[in-house]
C-alpha positions as a printed Julia matrix, in Angstrom:
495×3 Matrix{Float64}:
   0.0    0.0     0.0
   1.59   3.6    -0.75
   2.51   5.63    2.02
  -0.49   8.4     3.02
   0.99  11.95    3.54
  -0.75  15.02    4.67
   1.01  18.2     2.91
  -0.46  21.85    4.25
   0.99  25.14    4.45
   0.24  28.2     7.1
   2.95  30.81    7.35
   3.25  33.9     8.66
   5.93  35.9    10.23
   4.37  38.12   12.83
   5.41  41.99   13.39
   3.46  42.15   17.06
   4.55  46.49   16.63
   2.15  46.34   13.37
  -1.72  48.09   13.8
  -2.64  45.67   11.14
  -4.32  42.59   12.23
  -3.36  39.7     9.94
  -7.17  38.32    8.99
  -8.43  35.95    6.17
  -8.36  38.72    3.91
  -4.9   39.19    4.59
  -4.31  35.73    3.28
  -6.48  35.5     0.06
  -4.45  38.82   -0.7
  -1.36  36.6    -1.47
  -2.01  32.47   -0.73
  -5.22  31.01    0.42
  -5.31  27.97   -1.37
  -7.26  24.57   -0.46
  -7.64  20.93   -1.71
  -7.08  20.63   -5.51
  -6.05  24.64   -6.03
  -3.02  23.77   -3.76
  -1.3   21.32   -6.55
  -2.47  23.26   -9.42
  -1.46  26.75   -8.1
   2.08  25.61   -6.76
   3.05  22.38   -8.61
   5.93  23.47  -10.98
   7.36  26.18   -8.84
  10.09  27.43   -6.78
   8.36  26.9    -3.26
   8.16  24.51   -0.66
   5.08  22.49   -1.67
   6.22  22.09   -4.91
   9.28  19.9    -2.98
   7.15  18.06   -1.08
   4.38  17.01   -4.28
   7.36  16.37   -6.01
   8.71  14.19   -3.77
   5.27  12.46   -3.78
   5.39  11.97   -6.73
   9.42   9.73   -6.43
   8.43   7.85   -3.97
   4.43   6.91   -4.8
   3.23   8.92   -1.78
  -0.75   9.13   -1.72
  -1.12  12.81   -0.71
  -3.63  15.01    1.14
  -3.55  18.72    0.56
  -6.22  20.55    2.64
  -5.06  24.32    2.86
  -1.74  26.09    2.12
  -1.33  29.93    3.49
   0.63  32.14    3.5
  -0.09  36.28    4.38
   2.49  39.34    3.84
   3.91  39.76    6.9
   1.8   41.97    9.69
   0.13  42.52   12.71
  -1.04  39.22   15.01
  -3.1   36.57   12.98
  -6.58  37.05   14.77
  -8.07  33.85   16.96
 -10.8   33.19   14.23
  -8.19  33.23   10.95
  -5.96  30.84   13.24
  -9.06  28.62   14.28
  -9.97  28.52   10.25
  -7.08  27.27    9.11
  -5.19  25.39   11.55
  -8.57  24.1    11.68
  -8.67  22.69    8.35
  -5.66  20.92    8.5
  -7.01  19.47   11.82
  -9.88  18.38   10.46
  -7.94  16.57    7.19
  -5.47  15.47    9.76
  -8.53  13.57   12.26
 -11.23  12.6     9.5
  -9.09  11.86    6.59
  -6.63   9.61    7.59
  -4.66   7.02    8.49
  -1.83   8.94    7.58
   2.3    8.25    7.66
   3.71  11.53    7.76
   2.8   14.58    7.81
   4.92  17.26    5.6
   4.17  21.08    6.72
   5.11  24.42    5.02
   5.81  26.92    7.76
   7.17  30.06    9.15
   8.83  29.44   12.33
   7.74  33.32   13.69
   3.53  33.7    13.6
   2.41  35.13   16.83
  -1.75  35.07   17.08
  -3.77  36.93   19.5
  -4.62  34.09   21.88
  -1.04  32.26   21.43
   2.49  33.73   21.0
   3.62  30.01   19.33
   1.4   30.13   16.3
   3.84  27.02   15.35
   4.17  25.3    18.21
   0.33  25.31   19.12
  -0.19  24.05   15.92
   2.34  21.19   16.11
   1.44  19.98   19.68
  -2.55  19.84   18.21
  -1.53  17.59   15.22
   0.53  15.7    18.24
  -2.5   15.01   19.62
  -4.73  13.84   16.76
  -2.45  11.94   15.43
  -0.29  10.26   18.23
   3.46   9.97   18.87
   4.5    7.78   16.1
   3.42   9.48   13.25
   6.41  11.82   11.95
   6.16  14.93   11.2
   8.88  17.21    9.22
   8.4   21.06    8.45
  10.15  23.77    6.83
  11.14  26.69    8.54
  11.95  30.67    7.32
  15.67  31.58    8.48
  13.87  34.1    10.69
  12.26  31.75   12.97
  11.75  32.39   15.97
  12.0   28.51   17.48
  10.45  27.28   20.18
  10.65  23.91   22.93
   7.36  23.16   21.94
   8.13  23.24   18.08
  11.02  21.11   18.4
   9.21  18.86   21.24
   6.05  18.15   18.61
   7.77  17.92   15.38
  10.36  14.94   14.49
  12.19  16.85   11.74
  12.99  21.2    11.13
  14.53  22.25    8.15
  15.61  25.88    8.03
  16.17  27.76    5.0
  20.11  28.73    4.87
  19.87  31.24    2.16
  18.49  34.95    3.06
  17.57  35.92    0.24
  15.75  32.74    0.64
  16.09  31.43   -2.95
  16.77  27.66   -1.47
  13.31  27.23   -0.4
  12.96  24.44   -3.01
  15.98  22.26   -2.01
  14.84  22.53    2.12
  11.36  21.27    1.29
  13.55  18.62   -0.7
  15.77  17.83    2.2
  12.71  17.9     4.59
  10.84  15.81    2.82
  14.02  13.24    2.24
  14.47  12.55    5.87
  10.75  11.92    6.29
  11.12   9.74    3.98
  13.95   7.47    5.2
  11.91   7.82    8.83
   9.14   5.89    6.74
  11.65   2.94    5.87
  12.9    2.66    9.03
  16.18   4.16    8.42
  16.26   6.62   10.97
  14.54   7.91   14.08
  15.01  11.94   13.76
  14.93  13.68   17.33
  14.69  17.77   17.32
  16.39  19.92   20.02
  16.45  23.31   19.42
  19.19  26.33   21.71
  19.03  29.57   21.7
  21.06  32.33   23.53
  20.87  35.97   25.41
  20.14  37.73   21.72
  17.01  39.75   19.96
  19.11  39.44   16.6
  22.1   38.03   15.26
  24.38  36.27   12.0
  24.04  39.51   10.62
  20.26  39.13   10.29
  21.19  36.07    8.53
  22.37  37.44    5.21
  24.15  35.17    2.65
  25.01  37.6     0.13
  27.81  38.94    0.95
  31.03  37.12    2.85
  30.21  37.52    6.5
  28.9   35.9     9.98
  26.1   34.2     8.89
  27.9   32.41    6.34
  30.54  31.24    8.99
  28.59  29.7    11.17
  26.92  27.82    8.68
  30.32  26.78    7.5
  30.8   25.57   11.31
  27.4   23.8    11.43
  28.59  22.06    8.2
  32.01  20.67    9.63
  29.87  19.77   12.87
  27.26  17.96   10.93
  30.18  15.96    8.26
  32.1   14.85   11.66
  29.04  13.69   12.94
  27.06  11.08   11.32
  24.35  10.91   13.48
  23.82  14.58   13.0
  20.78  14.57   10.25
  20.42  18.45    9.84
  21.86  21.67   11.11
  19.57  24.65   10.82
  21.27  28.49   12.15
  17.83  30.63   12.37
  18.9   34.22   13.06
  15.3   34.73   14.51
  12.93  37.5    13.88
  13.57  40.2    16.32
   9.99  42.65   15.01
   7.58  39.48   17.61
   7.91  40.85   21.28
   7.94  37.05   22.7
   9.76  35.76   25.02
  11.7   33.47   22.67
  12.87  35.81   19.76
  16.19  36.01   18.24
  18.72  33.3    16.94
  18.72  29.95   17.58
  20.5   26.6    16.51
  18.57  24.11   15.91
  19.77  20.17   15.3
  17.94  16.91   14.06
  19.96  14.08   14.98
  19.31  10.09   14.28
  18.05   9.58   18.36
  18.49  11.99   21.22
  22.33  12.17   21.58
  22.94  14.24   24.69
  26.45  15.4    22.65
  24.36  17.45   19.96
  22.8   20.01   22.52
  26.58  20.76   23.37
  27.15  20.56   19.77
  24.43  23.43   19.43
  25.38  25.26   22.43
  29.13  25.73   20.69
  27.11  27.14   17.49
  25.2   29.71   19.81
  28.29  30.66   20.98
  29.98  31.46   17.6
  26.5   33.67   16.62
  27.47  35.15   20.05
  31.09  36.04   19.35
  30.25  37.5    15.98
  27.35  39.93   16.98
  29.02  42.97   16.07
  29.9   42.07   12.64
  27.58  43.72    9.62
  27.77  42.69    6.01
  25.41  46.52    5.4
  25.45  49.57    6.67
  22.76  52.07    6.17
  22.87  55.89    4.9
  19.74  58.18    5.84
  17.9   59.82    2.69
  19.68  63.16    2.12
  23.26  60.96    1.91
  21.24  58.83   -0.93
  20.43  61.15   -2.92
  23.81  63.13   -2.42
  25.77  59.61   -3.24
  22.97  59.73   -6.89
  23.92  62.94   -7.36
  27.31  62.61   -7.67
  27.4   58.81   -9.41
  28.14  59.11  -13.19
  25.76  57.72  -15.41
  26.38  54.28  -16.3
  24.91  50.91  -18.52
  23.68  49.73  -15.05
  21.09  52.14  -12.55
  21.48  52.43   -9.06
  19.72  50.24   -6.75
  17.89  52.05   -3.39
  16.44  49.5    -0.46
  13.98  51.24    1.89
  14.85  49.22    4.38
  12.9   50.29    7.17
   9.62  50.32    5.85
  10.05  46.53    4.12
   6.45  45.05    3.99
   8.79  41.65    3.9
   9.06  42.23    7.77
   5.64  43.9     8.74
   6.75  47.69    7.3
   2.94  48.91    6.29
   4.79  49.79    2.83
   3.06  53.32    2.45
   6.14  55.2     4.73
   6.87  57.81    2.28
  10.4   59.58    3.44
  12.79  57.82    0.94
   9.56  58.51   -1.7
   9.68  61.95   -1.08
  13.5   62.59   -1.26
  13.41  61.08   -4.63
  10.35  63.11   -5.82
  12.39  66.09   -4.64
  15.8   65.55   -5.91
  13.56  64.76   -9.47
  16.57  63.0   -10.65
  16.39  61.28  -14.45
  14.83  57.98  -15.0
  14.22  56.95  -11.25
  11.46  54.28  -10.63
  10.06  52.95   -7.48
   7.95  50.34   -6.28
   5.98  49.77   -4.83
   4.04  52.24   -2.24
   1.04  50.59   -0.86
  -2.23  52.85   -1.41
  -5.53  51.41   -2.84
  -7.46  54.71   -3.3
  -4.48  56.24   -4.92
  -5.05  53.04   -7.12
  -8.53  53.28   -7.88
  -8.36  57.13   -8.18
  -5.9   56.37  -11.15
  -8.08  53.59  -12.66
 -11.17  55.83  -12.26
  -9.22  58.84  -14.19
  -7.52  56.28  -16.88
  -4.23  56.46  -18.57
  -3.09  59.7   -19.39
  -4.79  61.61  -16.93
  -3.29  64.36  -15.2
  -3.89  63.73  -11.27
  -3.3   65.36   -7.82
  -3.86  63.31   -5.05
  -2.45  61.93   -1.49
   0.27  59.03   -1.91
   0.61  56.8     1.12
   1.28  57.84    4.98
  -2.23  56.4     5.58
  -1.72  53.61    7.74
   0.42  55.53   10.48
   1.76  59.03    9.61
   4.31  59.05   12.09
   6.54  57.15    9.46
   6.05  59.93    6.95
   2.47  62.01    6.07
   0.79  61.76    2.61
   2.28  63.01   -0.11
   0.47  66.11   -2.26
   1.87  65.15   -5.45
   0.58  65.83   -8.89
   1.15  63.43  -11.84
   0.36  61.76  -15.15
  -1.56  58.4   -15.43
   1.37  56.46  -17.08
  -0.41  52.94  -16.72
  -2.61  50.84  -15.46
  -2.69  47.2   -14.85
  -4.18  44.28  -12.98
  -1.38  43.9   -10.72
  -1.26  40.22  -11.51
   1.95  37.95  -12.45
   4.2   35.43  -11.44
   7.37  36.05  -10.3
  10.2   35.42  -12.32
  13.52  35.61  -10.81
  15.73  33.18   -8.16
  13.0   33.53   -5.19
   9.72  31.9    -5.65
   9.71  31.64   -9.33
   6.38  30.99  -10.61
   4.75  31.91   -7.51
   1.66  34.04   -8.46
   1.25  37.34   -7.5
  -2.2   39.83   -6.85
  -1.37  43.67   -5.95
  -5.02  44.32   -6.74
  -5.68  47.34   -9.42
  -2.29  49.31   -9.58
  -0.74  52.11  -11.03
   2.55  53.87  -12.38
   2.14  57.59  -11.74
   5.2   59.46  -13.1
   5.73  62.56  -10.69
   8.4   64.56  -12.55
  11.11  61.78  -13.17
   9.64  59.63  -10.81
   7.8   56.68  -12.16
   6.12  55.43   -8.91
   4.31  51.9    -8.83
   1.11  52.24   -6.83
  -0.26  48.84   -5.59
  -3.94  48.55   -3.82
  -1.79  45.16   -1.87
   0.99  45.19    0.4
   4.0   43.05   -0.7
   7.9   43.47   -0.81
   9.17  44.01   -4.38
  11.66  41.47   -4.0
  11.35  40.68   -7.99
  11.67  42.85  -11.48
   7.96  41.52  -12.63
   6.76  44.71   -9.35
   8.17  46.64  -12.26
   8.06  44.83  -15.93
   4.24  43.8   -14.8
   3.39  47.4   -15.62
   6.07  48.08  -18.29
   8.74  49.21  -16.64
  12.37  47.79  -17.72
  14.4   48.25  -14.35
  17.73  47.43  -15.98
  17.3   50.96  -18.51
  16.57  53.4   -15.75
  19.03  55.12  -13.76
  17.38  54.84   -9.99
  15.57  52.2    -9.2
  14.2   52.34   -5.34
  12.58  49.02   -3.9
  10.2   48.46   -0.74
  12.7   45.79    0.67
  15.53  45.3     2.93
  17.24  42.41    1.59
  15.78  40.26   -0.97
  15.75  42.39   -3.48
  19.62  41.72   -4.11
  18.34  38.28   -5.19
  16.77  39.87   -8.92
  17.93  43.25   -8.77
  21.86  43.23   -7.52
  22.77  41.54  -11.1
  21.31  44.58  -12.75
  22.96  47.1   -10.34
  26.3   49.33  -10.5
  25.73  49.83   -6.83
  23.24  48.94   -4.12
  22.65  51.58   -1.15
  20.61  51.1     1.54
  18.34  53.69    3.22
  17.19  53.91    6.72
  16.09  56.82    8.13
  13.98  55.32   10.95
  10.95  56.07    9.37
   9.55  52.25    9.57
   8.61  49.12   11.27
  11.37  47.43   10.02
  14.57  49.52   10.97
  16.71  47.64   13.23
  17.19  50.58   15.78
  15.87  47.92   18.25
  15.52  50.56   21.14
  12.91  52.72   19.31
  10.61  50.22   19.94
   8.78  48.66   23.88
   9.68  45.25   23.75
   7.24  43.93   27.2
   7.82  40.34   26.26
  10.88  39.12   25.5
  13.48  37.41   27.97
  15.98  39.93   29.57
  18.59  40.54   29.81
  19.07  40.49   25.87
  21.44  41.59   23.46
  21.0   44.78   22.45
  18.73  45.65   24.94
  20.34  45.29   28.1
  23.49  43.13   27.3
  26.91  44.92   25.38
């Protein structure tokens, strides 16, 4: 008889200093997708449940595929949105078995309003319905937060170990490989997870550049070849934007049995992430240096590449914070694009006036003005679209995409992408969707802090990042009242 396995998704990485509460509609903005949708949306991609249905597929795996979600990251996911759908795979996991395994695509870092371990509640419920000896194996973001009760409930965690995460793919892969050889009785995968006295660390995990994150997964590598018992090595650097008490970095090992040696083994690793806190692979210049640096550059073949990095709506940023927006509207420098600011009525007020239409209207600083007021700016209707495509480039490919009804309103030189959805332009298809060839312009600015570099560094003569506090996501850790977390904690309290 094949093997049953239950395959579900329900992500979320939880900004608990966001306004907005993460709700149902938050998730059929980007990935609500149940039963039959989930294979026909996803098969063929660049994401996790493609992996796993491959994998299916290679080993004649019957397959159950109830819900897979996934929201742009935000405020708490409300107690009704979690009951949904947690519920539904719940439900698939109690009335629609016997099942083997169990193969889950999540975050590692959703906080909900009645439960700070949006992971871990749901792992120790699937515990329950279906018993100890069923295994269970999940992916994880690099920016989990991971918890005892996580590692307690699940038999296998797999970590992305690429930020820009453009290895989701091969993790699901891996994941769904040692559940695999847990089905024949190969192995017996045991999950311990150590953490240390830090909100952040591994350079936010970055593995673009030469640097601390790449070091210690060059350590976890040696520690995991001299070990053979050692099944998996995952270095999370944690998402320091949830105020729980178990944010920030963490090592986390799946071994063949419960080896005392490993948590050692993982306490040395939290060590290194320790030793190395200082060490920064980018360093961030405020707006008026950004457009001083673009002032002076000489024009090239290849444009230069702005991150608003504090207002990412990759780690909760509401993505309508308009200070880098307005320096670039101001300096009115040639052939600068950016995408994406986050304002439906701006949206529909373009769609309602039609292409070519001269407009004056408010752009962004709706959701909390204290991160920059609405802009009074005065433009041309350049196009409109459906905000609709897949992405294209090294993260997600294939992965579908739904702004809702945008825009590109050029203000001066500024051709600005107006989307009525909030979501990080981490690929070129935020700006070719609407006709917009990054690689000819001269500026191209980007609602992201770091995977952008994944599609856009190739086209870039240089890359500068901008942080002028103005955002959720700047990682001035002390302008925010954390309540929650463990203390002391580096860079809190601790040097």
């Amino acid at each position: 008889m094949p093997k049953r396995i239950l395959i579900a998704g329900f992500k979320h990485e939880t900004n608990t200093f966001s306004r907005l509460p993460t709700d149902l509609a938050s998730y059929r903005d980007r990935i609500l997708y149940r039963r039959a949708e989930v294979p026909a949306r996803l098969a063929g991609t660049r994401s996790e449940v493609a992996a796993f249905l491959d994998a299916a597929t290679r080993h004649g795996w019957q397959v159950v595929t109830p819900v897979v979600a996934d929201a742009t990251p935000s405020g708490k996911v409300t107690e009704e949105t979690y009951r949904v759908i947690a519920g539904e795979i719940l439900a698939a996991a109690a009335n629609e078995g016997p099942f083997d395994g169990v193969l889950l695509n999540l975050h590692g870092a959703m906080v909900a309003e009645h439960t700070d371990d949006g992971e871990g509640t749901l792992l120790a419920a699937l515990r329950e319905v279906l018993g100890p000896d069923v295994p269970i194996a999940a992916t994880l973001d690099l920016h989990a937060n991971v918890t005892e009760r996580m590692a307690e409930c699940a038999d296998i965690l797999v970590s992305y170990r690429t930020y820009p995460h453009i290895d989701q793919y091969e993790v699901a892969a891996e994941a769904a490989a040692l559940l695999a050889r847990t089905l024949a009785g190969e192995i017996r995968p045991h999950t311990q997870v150590t953490r240390g006295r830090m909100l952040d660390g591994v350079d936010h995990g970055r593995t673009s550049a030469p640097g601390p994150m790449l070091e210690v997964q060059a350590a976890a590598a040696r520690l995991q070849a001299a070990n053979p018992g050692i099944l998996s090595v995952s270095i999370n650097a944690g998402f320091p934007s949830a105020d729980i008490r178990d944010c920030g970095p963490s090592v986390v090992i799946v071994g063949d049995g419960d080896d005392p040696s490993y948590a050692a083994a993982a306490r040395a690793l939290v060590g290194e992430i320790w030793e190395r806190r200082h060490q920064h692979t980018v360093t961030s210049i405020g707006s008026r240096e950004a457009i001083a640096r673009l002032r002076e550059r000489r024009c090239g073949a290849k444009p230069t590449v702005l991150a608003d990095f504090a207002d990412n709506p990759g780690g909760g940023g509401y993505g309508d914070a308009t200070g880098l927006l307005a320096a670039l509207i101001a300096a009115d420098l040639p052939r600068t694009v950016f995408a994406t600011i986050y304002d439906p009525t701006a949206a529909a007020l373009c769609h309602a006036a039609g292409e070519g239409a001269q407009l004056q209207l408010l752009l962004g600083g709706a959701i909390d003005p204290a991160y920059g007021p609405p802009l009074a700016v005065t433009g041309q209707v350049q196009r409109l679209t459906d905000g609709r495509f897949a992405l294209d480039g090294p993260m997600s490919k294939g992965v579908a995409v739904d702004m809702g009804p945008s825009a590109v309103l050029q203000v001066g030189n500024v051709a600005v992408v107006i989307a009525s959805r909030r979501f990080q332009a981490l690929d070129t298809q935020f700006f070719r969707h609407a006709g917009i060839e990054p690689g000819e312009q001269e500026v191209v600015a980007v609602k992201s802090a770091q995977h952008f570099r994944a599609a856009f560094a190739p086209l870039a003569s240089e890359v500068l990042v901008v942080d002028d506090g103005g955002g959720l996501t700047s990682d001035n850790y002390r302008r925010f009242e954390y309540r929650n977390v463990r203390r002391p904690i580096y860079p809190l309290d601790l040097e």
